[in-house]
N, CA, C and O atoms as a GROMACS GRO file, in nm:
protein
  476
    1UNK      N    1   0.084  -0.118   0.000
    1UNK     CA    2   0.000   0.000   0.000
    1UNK      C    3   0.088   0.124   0.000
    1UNK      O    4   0.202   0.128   0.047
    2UNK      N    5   0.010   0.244  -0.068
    2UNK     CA    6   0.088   0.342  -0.096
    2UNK      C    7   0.047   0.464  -0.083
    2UNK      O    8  -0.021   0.512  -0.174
    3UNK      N    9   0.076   0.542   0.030
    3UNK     CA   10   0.060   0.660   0.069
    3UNK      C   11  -0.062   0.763  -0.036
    3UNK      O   12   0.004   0.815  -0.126
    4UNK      N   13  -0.180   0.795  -0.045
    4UNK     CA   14  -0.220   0.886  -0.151
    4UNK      C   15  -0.229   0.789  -0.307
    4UNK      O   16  -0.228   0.834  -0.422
    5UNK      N   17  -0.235   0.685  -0.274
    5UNK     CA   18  -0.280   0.619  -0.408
    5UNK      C   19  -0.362   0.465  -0.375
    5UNK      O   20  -0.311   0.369  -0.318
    6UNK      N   21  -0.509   0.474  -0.432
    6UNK     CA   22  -0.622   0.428  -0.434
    6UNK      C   23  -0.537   0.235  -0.438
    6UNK      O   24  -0.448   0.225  -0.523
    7UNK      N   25  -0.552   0.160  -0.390
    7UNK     CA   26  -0.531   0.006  -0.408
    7UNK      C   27  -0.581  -0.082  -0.340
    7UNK      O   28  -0.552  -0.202  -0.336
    8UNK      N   29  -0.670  -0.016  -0.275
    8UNK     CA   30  -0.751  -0.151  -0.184
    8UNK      C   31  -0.898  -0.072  -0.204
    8UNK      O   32  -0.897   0.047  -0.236
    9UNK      N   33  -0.986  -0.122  -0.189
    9UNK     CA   34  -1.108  -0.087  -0.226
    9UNK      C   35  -1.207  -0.229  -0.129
    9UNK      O   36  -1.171  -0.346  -0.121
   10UNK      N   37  -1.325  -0.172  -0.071
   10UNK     CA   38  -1.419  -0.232   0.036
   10UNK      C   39  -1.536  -0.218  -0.006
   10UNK      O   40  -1.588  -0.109   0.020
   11UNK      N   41  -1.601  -0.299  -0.068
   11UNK     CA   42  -1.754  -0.269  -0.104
   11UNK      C   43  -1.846  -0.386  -0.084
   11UNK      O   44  -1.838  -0.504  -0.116
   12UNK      N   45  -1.946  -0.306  -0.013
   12UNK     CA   46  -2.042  -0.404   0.076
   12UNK      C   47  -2.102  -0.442   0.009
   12UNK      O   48  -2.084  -0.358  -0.079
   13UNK      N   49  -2.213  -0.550  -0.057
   13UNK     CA   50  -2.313  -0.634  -0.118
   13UNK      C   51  -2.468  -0.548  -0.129
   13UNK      O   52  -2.544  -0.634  -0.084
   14UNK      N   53  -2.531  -0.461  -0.153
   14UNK     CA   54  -2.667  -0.432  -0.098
   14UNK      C   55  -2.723  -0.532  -0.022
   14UNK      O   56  -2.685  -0.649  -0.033
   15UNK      N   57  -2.825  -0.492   0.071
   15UNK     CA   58  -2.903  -0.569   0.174
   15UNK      C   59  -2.837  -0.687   0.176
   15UNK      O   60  -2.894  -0.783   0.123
   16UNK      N   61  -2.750  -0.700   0.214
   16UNK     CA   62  -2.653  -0.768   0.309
   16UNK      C   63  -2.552  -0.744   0.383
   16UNK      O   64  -2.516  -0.626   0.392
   17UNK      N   65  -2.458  -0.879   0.477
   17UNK     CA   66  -2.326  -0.836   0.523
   17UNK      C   67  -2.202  -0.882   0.501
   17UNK      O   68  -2.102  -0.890   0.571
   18UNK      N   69  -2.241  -0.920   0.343
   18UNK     CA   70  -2.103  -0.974   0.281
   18UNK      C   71  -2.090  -0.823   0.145
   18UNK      O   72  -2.159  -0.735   0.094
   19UNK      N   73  -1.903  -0.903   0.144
   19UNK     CA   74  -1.874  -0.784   0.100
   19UNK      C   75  -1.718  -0.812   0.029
   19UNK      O   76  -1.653  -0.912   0.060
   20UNK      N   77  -1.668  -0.714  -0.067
   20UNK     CA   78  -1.558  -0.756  -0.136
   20UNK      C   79  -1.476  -0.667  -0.093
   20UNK      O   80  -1.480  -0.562  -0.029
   21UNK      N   81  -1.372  -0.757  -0.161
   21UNK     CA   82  -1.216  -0.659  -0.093
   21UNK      C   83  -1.126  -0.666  -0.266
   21UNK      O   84  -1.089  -0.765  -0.329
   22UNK      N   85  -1.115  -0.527  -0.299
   22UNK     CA   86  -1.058  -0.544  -0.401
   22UNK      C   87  -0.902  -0.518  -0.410
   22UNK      O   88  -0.875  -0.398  -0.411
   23UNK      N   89  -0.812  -0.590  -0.415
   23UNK     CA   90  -0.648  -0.572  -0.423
   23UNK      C   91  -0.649  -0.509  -0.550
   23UNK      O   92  -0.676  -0.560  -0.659
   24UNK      N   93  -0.613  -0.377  -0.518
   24UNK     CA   94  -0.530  -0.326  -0.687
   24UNK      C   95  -0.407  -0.370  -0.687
   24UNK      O   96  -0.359  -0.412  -0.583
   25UNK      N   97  -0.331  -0.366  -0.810
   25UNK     CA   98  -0.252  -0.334  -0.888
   25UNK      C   99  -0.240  -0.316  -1.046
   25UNK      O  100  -0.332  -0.343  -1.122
   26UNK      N  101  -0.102  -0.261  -1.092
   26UNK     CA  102  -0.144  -0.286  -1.202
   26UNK      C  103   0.059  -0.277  -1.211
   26UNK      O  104   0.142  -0.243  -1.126
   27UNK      N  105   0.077  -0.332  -1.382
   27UNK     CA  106   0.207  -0.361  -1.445
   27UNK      C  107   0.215  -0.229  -1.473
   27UNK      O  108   0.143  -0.137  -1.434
   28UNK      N  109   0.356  -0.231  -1.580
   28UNK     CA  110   0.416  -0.092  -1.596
   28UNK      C  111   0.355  -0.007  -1.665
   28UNK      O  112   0.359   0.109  -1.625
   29UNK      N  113   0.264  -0.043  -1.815
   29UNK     CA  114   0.148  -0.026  -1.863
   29UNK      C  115   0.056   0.027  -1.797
   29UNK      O  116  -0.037   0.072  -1.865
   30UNK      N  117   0.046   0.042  -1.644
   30UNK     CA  118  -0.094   0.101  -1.582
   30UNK      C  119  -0.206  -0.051  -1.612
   30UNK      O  120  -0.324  -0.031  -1.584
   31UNK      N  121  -0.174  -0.174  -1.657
   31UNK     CA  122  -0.251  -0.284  -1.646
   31UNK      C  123  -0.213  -0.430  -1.657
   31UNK      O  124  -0.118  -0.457  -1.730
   32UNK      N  125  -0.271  -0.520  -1.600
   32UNK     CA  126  -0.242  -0.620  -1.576
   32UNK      C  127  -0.148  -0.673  -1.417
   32UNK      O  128  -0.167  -0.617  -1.310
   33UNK      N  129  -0.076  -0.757  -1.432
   33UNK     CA  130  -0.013  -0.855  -1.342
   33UNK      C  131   0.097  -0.779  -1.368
   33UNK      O  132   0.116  -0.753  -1.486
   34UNK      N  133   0.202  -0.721  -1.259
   34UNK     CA  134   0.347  -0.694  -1.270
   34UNK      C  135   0.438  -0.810  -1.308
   34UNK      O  136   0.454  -0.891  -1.217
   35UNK      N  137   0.489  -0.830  -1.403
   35UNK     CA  138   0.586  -0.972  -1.412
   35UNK      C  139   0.691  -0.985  -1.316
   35UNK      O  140   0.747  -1.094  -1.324
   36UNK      N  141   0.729  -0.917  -1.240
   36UNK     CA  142   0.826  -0.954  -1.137
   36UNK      C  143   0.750  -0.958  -1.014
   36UNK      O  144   0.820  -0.943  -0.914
   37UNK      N  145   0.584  -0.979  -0.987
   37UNK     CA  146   0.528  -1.037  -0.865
   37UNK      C  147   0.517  -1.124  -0.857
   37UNK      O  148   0.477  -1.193  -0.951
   38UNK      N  149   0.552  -1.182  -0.718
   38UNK     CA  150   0.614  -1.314  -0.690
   38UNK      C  151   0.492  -1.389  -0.670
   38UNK      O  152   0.397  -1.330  -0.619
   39UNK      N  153   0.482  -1.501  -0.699
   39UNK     CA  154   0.376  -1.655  -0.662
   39UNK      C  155   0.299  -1.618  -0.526
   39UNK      O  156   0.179  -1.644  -0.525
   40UNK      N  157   0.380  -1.534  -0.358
   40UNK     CA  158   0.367  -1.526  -0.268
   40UNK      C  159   0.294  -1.381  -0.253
   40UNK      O  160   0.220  -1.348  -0.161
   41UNK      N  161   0.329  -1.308  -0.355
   41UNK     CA  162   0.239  -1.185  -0.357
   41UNK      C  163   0.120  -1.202  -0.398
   41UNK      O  164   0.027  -1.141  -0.346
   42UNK      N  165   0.107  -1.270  -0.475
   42UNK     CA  166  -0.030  -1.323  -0.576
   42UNK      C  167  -0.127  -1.379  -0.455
   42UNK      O  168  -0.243  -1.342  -0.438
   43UNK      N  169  -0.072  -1.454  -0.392
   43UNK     CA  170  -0.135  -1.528  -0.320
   43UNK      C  171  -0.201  -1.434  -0.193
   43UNK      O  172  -0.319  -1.447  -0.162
   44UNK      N  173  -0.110  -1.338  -0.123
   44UNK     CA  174  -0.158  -1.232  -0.045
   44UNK      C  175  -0.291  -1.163  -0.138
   44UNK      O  176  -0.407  -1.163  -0.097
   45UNK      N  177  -0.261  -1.124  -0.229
   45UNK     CA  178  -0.366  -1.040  -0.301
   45UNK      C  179  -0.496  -1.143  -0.333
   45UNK      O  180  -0.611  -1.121  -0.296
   46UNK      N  181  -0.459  -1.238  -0.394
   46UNK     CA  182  -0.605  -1.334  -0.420
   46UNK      C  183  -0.641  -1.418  -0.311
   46UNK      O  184  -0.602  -1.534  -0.298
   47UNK      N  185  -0.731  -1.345  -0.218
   47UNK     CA  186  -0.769  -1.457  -0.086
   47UNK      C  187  -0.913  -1.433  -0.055
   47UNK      O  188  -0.987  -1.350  -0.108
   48UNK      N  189  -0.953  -1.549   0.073
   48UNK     CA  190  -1.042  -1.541   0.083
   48UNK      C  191  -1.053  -1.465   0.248
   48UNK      O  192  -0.951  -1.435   0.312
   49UNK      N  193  -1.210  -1.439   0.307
   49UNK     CA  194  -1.167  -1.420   0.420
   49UNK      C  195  -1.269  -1.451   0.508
   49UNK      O  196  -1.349  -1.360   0.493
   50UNK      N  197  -1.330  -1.558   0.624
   50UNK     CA  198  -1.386  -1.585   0.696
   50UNK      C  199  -1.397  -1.476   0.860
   50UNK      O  200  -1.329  -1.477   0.963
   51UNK      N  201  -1.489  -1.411   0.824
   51UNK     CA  202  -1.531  -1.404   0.983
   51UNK      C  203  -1.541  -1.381   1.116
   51UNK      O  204  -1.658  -1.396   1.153
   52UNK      N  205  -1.467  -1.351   1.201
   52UNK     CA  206  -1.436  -1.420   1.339
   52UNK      C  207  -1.543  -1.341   1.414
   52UNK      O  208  -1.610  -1.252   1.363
   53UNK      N  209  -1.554  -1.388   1.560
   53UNK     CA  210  -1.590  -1.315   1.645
   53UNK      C  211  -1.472  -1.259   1.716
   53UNK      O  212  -1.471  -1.140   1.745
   54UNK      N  213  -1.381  -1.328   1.745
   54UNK     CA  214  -1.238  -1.360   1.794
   54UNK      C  215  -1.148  -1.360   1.728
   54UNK      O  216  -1.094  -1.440   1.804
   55UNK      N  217  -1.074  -1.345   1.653
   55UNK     CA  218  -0.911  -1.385   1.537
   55UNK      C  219  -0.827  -1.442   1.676
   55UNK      O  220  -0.742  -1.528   1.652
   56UNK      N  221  -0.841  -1.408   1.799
   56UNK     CA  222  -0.722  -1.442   1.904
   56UNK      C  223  -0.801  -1.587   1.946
   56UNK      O  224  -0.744  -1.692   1.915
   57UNK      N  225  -0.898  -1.590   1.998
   57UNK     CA  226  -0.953  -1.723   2.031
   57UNK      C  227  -0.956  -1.792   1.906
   57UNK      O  228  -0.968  -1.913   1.925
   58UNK      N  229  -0.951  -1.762   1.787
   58UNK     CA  230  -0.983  -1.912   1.670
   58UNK      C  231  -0.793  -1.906   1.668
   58UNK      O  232  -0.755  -2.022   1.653
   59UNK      N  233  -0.715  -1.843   1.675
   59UNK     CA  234  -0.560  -1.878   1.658
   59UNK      C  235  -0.541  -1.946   1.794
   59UNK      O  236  -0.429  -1.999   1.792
   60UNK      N  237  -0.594  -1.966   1.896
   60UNK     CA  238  -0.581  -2.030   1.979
   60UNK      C  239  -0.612  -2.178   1.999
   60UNK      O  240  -0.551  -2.261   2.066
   61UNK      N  241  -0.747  -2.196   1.907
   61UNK     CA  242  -0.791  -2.294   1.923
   61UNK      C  243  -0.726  -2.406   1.802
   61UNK      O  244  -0.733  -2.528   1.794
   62UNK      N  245  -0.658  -2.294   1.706
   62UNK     CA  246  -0.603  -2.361   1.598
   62UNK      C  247  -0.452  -2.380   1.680
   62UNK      O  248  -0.443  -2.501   1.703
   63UNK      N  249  -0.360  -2.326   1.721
   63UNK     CA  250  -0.230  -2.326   1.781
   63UNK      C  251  -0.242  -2.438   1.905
   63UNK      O  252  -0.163  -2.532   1.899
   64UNK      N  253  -0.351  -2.433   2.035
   64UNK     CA  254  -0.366  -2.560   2.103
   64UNK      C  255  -0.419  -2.703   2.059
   64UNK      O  256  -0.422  -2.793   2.143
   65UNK      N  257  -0.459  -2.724   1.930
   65UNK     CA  258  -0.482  -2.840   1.847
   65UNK      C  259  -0.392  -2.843   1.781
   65UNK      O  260  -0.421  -2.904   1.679
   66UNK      N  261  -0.311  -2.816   1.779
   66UNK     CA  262  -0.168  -2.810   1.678
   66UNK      C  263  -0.239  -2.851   1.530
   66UNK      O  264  -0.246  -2.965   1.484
   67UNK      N  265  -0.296  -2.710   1.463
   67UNK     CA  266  -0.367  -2.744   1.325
   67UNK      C  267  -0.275  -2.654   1.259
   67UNK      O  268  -0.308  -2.643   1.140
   68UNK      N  269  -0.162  -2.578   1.293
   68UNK     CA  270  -0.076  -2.487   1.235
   68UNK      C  271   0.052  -2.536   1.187
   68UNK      O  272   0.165  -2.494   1.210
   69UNK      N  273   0.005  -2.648   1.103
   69UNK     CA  274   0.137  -2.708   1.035
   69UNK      C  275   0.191  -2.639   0.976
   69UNK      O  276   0.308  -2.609   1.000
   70UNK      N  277   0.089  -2.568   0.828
   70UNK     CA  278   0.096  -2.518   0.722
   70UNK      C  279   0.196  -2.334   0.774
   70UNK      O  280   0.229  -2.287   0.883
   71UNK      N  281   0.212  -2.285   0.635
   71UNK     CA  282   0.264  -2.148   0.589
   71UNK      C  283   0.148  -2.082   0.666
   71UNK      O  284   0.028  -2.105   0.653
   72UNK      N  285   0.212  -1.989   0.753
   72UNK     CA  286   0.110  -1.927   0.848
   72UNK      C  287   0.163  -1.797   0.914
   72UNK      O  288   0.285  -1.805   0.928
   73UNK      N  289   0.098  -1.650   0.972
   73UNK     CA  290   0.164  -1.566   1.036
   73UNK      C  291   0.220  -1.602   1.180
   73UNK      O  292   0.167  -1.700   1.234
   74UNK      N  293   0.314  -1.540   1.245
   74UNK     CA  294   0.292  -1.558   1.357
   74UNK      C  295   0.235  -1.615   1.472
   74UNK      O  296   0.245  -1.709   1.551
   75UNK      N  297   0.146  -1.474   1.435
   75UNK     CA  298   0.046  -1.440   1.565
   75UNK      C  299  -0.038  -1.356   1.510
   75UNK      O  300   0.002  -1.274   1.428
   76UNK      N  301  -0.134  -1.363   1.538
   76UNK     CA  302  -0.290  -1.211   1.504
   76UNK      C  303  -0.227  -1.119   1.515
   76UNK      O  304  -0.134  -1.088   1.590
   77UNK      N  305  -0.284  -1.066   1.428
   77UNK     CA  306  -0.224  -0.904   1.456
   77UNK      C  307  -0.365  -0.786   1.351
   77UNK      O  308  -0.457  -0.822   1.277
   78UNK      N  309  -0.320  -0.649   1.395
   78UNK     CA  310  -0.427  -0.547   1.357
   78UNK      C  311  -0.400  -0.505   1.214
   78UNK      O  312  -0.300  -0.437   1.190
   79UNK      N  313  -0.514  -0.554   1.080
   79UNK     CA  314  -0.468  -0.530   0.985
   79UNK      C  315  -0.524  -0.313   0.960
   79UNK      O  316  -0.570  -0.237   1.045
   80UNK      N  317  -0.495  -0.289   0.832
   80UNK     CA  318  -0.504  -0.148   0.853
   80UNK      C  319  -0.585  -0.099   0.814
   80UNK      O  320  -0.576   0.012   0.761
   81UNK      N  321  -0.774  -0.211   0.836
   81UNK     CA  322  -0.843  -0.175   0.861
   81UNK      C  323  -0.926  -0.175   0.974
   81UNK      O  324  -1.049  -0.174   0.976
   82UNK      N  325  -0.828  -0.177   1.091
   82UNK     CA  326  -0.846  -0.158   1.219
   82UNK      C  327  -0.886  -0.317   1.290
   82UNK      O  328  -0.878  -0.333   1.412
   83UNK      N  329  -0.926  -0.418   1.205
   83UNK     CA  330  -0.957  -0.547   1.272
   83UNK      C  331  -0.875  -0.669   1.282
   83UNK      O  332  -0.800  -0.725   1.202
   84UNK      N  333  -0.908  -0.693   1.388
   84UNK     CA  334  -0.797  -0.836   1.403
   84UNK      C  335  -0.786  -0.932   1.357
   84UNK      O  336  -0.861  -1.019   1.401
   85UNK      N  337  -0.694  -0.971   1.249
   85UNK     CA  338  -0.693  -1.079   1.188
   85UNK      C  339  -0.536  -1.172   1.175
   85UNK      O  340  -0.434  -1.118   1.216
   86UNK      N  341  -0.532  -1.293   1.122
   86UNK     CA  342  -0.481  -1.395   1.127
   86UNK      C  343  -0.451  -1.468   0.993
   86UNK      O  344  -0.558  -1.523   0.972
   87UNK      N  345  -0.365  -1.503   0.885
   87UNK     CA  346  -0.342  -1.515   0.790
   87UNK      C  347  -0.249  -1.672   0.786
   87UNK      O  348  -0.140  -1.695   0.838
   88UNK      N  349  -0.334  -1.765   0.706
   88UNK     CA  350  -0.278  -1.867   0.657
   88UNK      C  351  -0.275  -1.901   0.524
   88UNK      O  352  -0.358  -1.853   0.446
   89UNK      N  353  -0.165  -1.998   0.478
   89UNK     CA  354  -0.136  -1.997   0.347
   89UNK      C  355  -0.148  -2.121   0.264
   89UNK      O  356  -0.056  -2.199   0.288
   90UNK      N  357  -0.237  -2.165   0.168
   90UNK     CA  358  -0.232  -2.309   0.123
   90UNK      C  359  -0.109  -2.301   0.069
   90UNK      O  360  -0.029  -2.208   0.073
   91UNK      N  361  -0.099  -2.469  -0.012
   91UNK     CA  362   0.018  -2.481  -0.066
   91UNK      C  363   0.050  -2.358  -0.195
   91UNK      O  364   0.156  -2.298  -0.210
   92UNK      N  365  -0.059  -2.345  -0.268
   92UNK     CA  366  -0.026  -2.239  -0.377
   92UNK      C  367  -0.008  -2.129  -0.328
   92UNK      O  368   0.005  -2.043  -0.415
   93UNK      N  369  -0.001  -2.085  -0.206
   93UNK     CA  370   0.037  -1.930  -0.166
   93UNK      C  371  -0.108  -1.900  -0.151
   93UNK      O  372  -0.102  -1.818  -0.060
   94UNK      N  373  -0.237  -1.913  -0.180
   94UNK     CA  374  -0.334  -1.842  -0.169
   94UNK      C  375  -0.379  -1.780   0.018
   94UNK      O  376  -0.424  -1.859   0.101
   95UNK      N  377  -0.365  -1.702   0.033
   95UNK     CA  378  -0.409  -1.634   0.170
   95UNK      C  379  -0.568  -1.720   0.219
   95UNK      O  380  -0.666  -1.707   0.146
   96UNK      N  381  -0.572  -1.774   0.300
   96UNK     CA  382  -0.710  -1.716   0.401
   96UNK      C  383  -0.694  -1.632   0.513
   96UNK      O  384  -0.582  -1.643   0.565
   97UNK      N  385  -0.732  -1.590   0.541
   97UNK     CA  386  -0.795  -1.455   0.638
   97UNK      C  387  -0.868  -1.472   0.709
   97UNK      O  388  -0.983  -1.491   0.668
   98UNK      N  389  -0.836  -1.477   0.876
   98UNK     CA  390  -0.942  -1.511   0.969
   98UNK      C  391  -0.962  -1.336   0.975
   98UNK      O  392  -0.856  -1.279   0.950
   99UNK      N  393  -1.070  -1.250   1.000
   99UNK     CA  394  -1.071  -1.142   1.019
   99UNK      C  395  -1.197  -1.129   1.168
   99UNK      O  396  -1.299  -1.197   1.175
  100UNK      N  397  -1.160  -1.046   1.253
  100UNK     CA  398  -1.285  -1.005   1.325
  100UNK      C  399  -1.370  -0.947   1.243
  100UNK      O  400  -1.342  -0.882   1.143
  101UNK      N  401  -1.520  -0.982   1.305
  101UNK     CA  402  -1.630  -0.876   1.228
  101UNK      C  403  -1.645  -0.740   1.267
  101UNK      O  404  -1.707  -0.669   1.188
  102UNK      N  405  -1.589  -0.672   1.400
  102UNK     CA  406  -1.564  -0.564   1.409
  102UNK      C  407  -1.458  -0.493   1.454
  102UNK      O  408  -1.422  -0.522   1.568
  103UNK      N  409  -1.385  -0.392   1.387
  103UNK     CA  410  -1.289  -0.286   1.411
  103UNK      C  411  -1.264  -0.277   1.542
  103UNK      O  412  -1.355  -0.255   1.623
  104UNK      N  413  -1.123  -0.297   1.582
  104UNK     CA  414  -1.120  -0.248   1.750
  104UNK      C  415  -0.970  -0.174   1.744
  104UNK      O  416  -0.889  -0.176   1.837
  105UNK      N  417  -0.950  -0.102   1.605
  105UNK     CA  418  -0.923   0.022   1.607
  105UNK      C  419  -0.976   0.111   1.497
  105UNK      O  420  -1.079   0.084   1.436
  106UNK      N  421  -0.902   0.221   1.474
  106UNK     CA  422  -0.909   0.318   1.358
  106UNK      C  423  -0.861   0.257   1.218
  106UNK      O  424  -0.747   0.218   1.192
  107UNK      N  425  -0.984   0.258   1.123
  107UNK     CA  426  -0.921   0.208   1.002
  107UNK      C  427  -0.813   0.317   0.964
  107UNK      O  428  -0.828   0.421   1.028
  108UNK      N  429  -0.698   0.315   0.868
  108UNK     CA  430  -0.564   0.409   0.850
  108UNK      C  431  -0.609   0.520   0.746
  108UNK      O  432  -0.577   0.639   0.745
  109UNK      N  433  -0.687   0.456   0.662
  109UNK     CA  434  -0.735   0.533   0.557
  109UNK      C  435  -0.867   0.620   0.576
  109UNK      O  436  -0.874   0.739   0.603
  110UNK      N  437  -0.971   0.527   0.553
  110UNK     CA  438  -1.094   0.576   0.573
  110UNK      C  439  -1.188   0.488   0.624
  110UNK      O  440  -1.171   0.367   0.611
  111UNK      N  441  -1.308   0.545   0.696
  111UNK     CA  442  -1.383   0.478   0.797
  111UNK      C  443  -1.493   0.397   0.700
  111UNK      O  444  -1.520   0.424   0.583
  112UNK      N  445  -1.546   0.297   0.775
  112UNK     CA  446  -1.653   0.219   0.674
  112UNK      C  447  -1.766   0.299   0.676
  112UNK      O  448  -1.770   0.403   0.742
  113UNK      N  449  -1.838   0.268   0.622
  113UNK     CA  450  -1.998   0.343   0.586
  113UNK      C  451  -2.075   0.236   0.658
  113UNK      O  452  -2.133   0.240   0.766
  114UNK      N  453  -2.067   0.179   0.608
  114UNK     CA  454  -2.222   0.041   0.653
  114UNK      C  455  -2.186  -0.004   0.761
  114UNK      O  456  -2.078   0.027   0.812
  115UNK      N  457  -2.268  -0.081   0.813
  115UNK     CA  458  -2.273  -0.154   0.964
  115UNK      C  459  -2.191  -0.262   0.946
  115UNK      O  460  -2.179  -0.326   0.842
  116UNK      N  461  -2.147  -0.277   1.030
  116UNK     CA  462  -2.061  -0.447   1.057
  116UNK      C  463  -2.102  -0.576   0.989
  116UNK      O  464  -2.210  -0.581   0.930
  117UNK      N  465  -2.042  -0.653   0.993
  117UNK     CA  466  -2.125  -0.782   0.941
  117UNK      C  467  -2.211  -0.870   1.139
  117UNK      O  468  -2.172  -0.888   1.254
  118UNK      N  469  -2.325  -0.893   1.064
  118UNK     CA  470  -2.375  -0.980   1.170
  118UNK      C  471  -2.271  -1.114   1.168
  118UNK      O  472  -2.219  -1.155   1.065
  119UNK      N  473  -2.248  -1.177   1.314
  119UNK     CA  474  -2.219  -1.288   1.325
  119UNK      C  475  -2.298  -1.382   1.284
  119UNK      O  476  -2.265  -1.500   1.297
   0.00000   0.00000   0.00000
């Protein structure tokens, strides 16, 4: 992400509480795939993202079942739209995303419009 230039984009579903997350980029052209982004970037950018009530209690419950074999962060941590989330990696690099359903800080950029997602 880049200071004053548009690359993530949040748009909610009408009458609902699902919602998309759009990763920009673009190549040198102003389009497409950069050819020197790596398999592991791709995979950050194309993901999915489940949910939480908790991101600290489901990394817990995944870390005390020892289900954290796989390519995985840390530890939870506050992404920089203020909610707590948790990032694991299949074999192709693709991200899942445990995310809380609500902010428990300041998004960095700009604040959401719509209501939270129901649990």
């Amino acid at each position: 992400m880049v200071e004053g230039r548009i690359d993530w984009v949040s748009q909610q579903s009408p009458d609902s509480h699902d919602w998309m997350e759009y990763m920009l980029t673009s190549g040198p052209s102003g389009s497409g795939i950069p050819a020197a982004m790596s398999q592991h970037q791709l995979g950050v950018l194309d993901h999915l993202s489940i949910g939480e009530d908790s991101v600290d209690a489901a990394y817990r419950i995944l870390k005390d079942g020892n289900r954290l074999s796989g390519a995985h962060d840390d530890q939870p941590k506050i992404g920089k739209d203020g909610k707590g989330q948790f990032n694991l990696y299949d074999p192709d690099g693709i991200r899942l995303e445990l995310m809380n359903f609500h902010a428990t800080e300041k998004p960095c950029c700009s604040p959401f419009t719509a209501d939270d997602p129901a649990e």
